[in-house]
N, C-alpha and C positions, 0 to 999 in steps of 0.2 A: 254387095259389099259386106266383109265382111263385121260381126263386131269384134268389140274388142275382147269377151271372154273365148269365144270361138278363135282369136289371134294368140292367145295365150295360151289354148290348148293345144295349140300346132306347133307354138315353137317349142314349149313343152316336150312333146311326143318327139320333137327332133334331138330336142339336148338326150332324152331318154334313149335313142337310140343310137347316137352317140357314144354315151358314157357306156351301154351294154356291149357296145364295138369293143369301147376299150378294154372292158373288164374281158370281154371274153379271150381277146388277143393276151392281157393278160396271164389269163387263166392256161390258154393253148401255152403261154413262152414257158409260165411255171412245168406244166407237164413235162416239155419235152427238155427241160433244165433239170426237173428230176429224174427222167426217164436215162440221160447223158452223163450227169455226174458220179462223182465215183465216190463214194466214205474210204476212209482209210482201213490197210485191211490189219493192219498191226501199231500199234502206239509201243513206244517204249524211255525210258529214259536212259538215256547216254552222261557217263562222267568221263573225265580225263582216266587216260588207264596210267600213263608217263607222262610225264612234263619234268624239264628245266623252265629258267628265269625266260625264255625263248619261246620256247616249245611243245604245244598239248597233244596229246594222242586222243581220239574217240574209237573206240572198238563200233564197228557196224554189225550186223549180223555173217556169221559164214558163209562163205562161200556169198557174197555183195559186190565183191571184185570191182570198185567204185573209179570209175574214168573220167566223163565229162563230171562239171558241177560250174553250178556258179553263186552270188548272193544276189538274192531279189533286193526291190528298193527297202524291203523292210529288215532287214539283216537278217532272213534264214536262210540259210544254206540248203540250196537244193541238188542232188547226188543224182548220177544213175548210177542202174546193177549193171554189170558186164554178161552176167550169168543167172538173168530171172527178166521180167517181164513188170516190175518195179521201179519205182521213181518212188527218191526220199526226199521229208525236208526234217530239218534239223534245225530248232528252235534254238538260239542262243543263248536266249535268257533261263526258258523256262529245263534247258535240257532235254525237252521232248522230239523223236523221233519220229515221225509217221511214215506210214509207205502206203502207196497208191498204185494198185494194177492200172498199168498202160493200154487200154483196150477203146476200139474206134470199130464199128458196124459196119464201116469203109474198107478199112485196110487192116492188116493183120499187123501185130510187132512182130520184127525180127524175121524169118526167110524159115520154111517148113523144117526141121531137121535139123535144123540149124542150135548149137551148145554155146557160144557166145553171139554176144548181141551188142557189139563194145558201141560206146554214141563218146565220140570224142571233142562236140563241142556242144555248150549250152548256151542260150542268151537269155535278156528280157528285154523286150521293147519299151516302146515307149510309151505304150499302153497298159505294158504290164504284164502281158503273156510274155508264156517263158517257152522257147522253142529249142528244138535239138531234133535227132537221127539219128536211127540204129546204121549203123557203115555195114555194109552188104546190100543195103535194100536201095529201094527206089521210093521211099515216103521219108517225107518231112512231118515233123509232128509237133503241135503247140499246146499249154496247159496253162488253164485258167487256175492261175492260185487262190483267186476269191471264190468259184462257184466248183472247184475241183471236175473239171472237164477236161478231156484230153480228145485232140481234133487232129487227124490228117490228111497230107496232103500227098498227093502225087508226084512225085521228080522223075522227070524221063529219064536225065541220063544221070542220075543217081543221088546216094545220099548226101550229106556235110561232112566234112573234113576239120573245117575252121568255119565258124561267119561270126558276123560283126553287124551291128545293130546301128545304124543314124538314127542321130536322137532327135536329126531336126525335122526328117520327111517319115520317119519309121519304117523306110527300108531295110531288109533283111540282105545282106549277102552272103554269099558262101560257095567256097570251093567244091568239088567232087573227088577232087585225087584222082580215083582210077577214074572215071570219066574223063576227066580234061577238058570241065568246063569252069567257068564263074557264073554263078546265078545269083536272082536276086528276086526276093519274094514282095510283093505290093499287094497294098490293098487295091480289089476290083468288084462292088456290089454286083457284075453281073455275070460272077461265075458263083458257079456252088462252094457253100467255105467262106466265101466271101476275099482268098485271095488267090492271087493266080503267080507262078512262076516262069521266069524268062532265063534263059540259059543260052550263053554265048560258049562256042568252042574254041580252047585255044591253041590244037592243034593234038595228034598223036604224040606221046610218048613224054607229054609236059608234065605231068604230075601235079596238078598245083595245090599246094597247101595253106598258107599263112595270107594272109590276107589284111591291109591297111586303107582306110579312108580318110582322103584327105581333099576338103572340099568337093570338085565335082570328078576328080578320079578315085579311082583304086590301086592298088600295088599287090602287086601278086607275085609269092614266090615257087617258081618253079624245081620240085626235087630233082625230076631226071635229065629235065633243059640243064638245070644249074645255072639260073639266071632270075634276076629279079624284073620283075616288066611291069610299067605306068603306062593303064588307060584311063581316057578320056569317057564319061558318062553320056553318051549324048541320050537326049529326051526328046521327044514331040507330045506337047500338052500333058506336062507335068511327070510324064511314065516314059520309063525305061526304054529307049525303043534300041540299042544299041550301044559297043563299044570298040574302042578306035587306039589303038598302039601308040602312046606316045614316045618312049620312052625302052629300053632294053639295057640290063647291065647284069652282066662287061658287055661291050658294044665290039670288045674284039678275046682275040685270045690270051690278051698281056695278062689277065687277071683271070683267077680260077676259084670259082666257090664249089664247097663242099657240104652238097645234098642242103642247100638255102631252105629254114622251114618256116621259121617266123618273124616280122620285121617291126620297126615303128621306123617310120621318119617324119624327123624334128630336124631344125635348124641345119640344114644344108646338108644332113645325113642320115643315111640309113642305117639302125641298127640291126644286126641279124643274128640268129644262130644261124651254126653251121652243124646241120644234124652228124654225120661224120665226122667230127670232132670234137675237142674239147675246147671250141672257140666261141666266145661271143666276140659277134667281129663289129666293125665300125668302118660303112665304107662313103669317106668324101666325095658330095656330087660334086665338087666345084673343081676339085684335082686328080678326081678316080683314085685316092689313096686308099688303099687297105689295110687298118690296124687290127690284127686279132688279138683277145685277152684272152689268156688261158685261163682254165678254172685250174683248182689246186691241185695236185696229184693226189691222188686216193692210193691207200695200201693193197690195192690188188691192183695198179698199172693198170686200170679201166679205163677206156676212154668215158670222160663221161656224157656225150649227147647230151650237152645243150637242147631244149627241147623249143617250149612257148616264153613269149617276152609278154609281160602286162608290165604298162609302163603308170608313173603317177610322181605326184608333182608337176605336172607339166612335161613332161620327159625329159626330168631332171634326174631320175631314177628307175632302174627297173628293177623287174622279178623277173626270175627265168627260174625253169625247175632243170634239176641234171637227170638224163633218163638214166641213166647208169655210173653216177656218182654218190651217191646215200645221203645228196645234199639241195639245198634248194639255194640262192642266193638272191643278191641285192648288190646290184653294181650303180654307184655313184657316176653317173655321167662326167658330171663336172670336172670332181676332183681326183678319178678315173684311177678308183680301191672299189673294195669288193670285201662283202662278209657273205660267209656262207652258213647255213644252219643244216646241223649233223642231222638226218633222222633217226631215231632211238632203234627203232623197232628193225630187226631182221625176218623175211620169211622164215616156214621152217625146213624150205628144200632146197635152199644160197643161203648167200652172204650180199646179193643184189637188190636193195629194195628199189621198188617203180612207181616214181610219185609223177602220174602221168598225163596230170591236168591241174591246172591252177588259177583261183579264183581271188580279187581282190575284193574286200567291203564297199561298198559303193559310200556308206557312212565315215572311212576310214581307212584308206588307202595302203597305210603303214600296218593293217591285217591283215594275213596272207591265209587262204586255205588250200590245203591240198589233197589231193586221193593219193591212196595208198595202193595200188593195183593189187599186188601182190601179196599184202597182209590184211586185207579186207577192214581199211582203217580209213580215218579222216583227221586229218591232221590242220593244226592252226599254230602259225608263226605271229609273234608281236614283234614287230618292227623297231617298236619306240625304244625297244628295250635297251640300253646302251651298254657296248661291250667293256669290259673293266682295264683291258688294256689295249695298248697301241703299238704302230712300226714303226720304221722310218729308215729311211737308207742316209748316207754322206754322198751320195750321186743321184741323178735321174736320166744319164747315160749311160751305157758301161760300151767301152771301143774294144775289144780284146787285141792282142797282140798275135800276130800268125806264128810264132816260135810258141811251140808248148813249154818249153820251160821256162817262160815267164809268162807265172800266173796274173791275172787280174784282180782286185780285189773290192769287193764294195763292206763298209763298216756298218752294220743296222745296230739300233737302237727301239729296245722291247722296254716301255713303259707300261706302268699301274702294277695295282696287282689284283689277280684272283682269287675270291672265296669259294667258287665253285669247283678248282681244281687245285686244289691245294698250292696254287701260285705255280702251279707246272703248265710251262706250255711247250709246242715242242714246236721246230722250224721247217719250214719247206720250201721248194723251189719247183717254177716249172717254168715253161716257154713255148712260144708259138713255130716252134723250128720244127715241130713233131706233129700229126694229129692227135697225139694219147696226149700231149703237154711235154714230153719229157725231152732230152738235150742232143739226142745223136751223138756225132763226133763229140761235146764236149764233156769235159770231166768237169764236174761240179761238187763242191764240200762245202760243208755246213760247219764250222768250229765255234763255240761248239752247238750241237744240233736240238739240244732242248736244253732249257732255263727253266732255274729256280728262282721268280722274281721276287721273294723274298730278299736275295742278297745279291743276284745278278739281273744287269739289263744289259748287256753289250755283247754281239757276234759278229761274227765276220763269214763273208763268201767267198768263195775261191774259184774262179773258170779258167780253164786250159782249155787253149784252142787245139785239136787234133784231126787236121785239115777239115773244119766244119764248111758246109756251104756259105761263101757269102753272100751279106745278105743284109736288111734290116728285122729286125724282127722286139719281141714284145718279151720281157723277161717279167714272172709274177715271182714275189716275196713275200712267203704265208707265214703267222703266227698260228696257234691253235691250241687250243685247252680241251680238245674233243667234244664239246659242246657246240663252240663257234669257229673260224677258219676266218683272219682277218688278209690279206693279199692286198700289196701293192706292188704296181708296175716302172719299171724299168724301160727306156728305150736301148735295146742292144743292136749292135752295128759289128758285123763281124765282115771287115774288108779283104780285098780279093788281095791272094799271099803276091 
């Protein structure tokens, strides 16, 4: 038997070898946390270069070409390069910039030979990593913003296009595009990494981009289908094992979307761009109706690609960025108006700026940031900021008459006034009768077509029918002070002659 100091040197020597367990496993994690991590390899500080009462500019380094980005939960803005092997974050408070080489012992960034390295989307989970992908490759990649590590992964059939984050199981999803798959990244302790990816095919030549979660499906829309499709998630013990077609639209040919890239559905409908146009459309599950809203017309007749939706307030509101409009916007679901925010800045080889991904504040919704493709900039929208004037029509129909010479007419009223433009705003029109926005057969005037609200608030519109297609369709009614672009809609009804 033993005694009792001989008892206490045994458990002793246990707890000792124990605690030297721990410490050494510590000691190994610290190593290879140091050996992994990455310091920044440039700091600097960023100011606004432009701004209006709207709108900040940040100058990035040259030649940064900045696509994906998003805002972690603690409001920094995290960027990638299009054109380097770099991941930024961008302090808000303090204005400081860091940048961190992307590099993993696994997998290379970006494809041998390869001059762009464009990662079109970014997330953060619910843990807190922040994941994205170089588009060409076949690796998913994630980054520890507390320990600055960068980890990848393997995709068979290819990079991210779009993904989205569940914040209740911390699933990862995301499209491939040219693959034409959906995948979805899980955690799995007993692969290397620690998580492993599942990818479902959804057929040749689908294209799929945009991507919504909503309970146990997903919505995906397809560019070169031209169709939006709801699966079903099915699971076997808590993991992905599979996905099942609930759901297809258009279900026939009555309806035709154009190049469908990103969606939200809320209350009995889906919202979409239509990358081929200038439409953010609205299409009713309950009646299959299709309303498209045109964005404003731009002085070069661009169509402007409608691009990404981030939606907030409950999707009572979105943000959608215009790929070829020099504008970003914010369309009121409800009350179904539209302001648009001008970007300052032009390249210096157009007149095209490409604001080509867009991130909201997780702190503050009503903050918008965005990249700048093309002028290696980062830009941020305040939301809160209230425009100094208003529209208004005497209608919210307008019927045309099939005889062109009887015009139709709607009566608008431009209240407030502007300190930022000397009370000058000037008028616009456009329609969903066109993919650019603009009229076809109708003739459209503006009298008169820009106001000094100093001393005037009152115009009028003029439409001539000159045998247009019948039809129903979506009439938008712009103010603008070249700052902001206010737009409200119109139901127009041009009946068969």
């Amino acid at each position: 038997m033993e005694s009792e100091p001989q008892r206490v040197s045994l458990v002793s020597k246990k707890i000792g070898l124990v605690a030297a367990a721990i410490l050494v496993g510590l000691a190994l994690s610290w190593v290879l946390l140091q050996k992994s991590s990455v310091e920044p390899r440039t700091q600097d500080m960023l100011t606004a270069s432009r701004q209006n009462p709207y709108l900040q500019e940040y100058p990035l380094p040259d030649g940064t070409a900045p696509n994906g980005l998003t805002v972690d939960k603690n409001g920094t803005v995290l960027i990638t390069s299009s054109k380097s092997d770099l991941f930024y974050s961008f302090d808000q408070k303090s204005g400081q910039l860091k940048s961190y080489e992307i590099k993993d012992s696994n997998l290379q960034f970006g494809n041998p030979g390869q001059n762009t390295t464009m990662v079109w989307t970014v997330v953060q989970d619910k843990d807190g990593l922040v994941w994205f992908s170089p588009l060409g490759t076949k690796s998913i990649w994630n980054f520890d913003p507390v320990h600055h590590v960068f980890h990848a992964i393997r995709s068979a059939t290819g990079s991210a296009f779009q993904m989205k984050s569940d914040p209740a199981n911390g699933e990862i999803w995301f499209t491939t595009l040219s693959g034409d798959t959906l995948c979805v990244i899980e955690k799995d302790p007993s692969v290397p990494g620690g998580y492993k990816i599942s990818s479902f095919d959804l057929g040749n030549g689908t294209t799929p981009a945009g991507l919504f979660l909503q309970n146990n499906s997903v919505w995906v829309t397809e560019i070169t289908a031209q169709k939006i499709v709801e699966f079903n998630i099915d699971r076997q013990n808590s993991s992905v094992s599979g996905i099942t077609k609930i759901k297809e639209i258009p279900a026939d040919n009555s309806t035709h979307l154009s190049s469908p890239t990103d969606l939200l559905v809320d209350s009995g409908s889906i919202w979409l761009t239509e990358h081929g146009t200038s439409f953010l459309t609205e299409y009713d599950l309950g009646n299959n109706k299709v309303t498209r809203y045109p964005t404003s017309q731009n002085v070069y007749h661009a169509t402007t690609l409608p691009f990404w939706i981030r939606a907030i307030n409950d999707g009572k509101d979105l943000w959608f960025n215009e790929h070829e409009g020099n504008k970003l916007a914010l369309f009121d679901t409800a009350n179904k108006t539209m302001i648009e925010y001008d970007i300052p800045s032009r390249p210096k080889d157009g007149y095209l700026t490409y604001p080509l991904n867009i991130a909201t504040d997780p702190s503050d919704n009503m903050i918008l940031w965005f990249a700048e493709w093309n002028t290696d900039k980062l830009g941020r929208i305040d939301g809160h900021v209230q425009a100094p004037f208003s529209i208004s029509a005497d209608a919210g129909r307008v019927v045309l008459n099939p005889d062109a010479s009887k015009a139709v007419a709607v009566n608008l009223n431009i209240e407030g006034q502007d300190p930022y433009s000397a009370n000058h705003v000037v008028l616009n029109a456009s329609s969903s009768m066109v993919p650019a926005a603009g009229f076809g057969n109708l003739d459209v005037s503006l009298s008169p077509d820009s106001l000094d609200l100093s001393s005037a608030h009152h115009a009028q519109l003029l439409l001539r029918n000159y045998s247009a297609p019948p039809g129903n369709y979506t009439l938008g009614i712009s103010a603008s002070d070249g700052i902001i672009t206010k737009t409200i809609f119109l139901d127009l009804v041009i009946p068969k002659g």
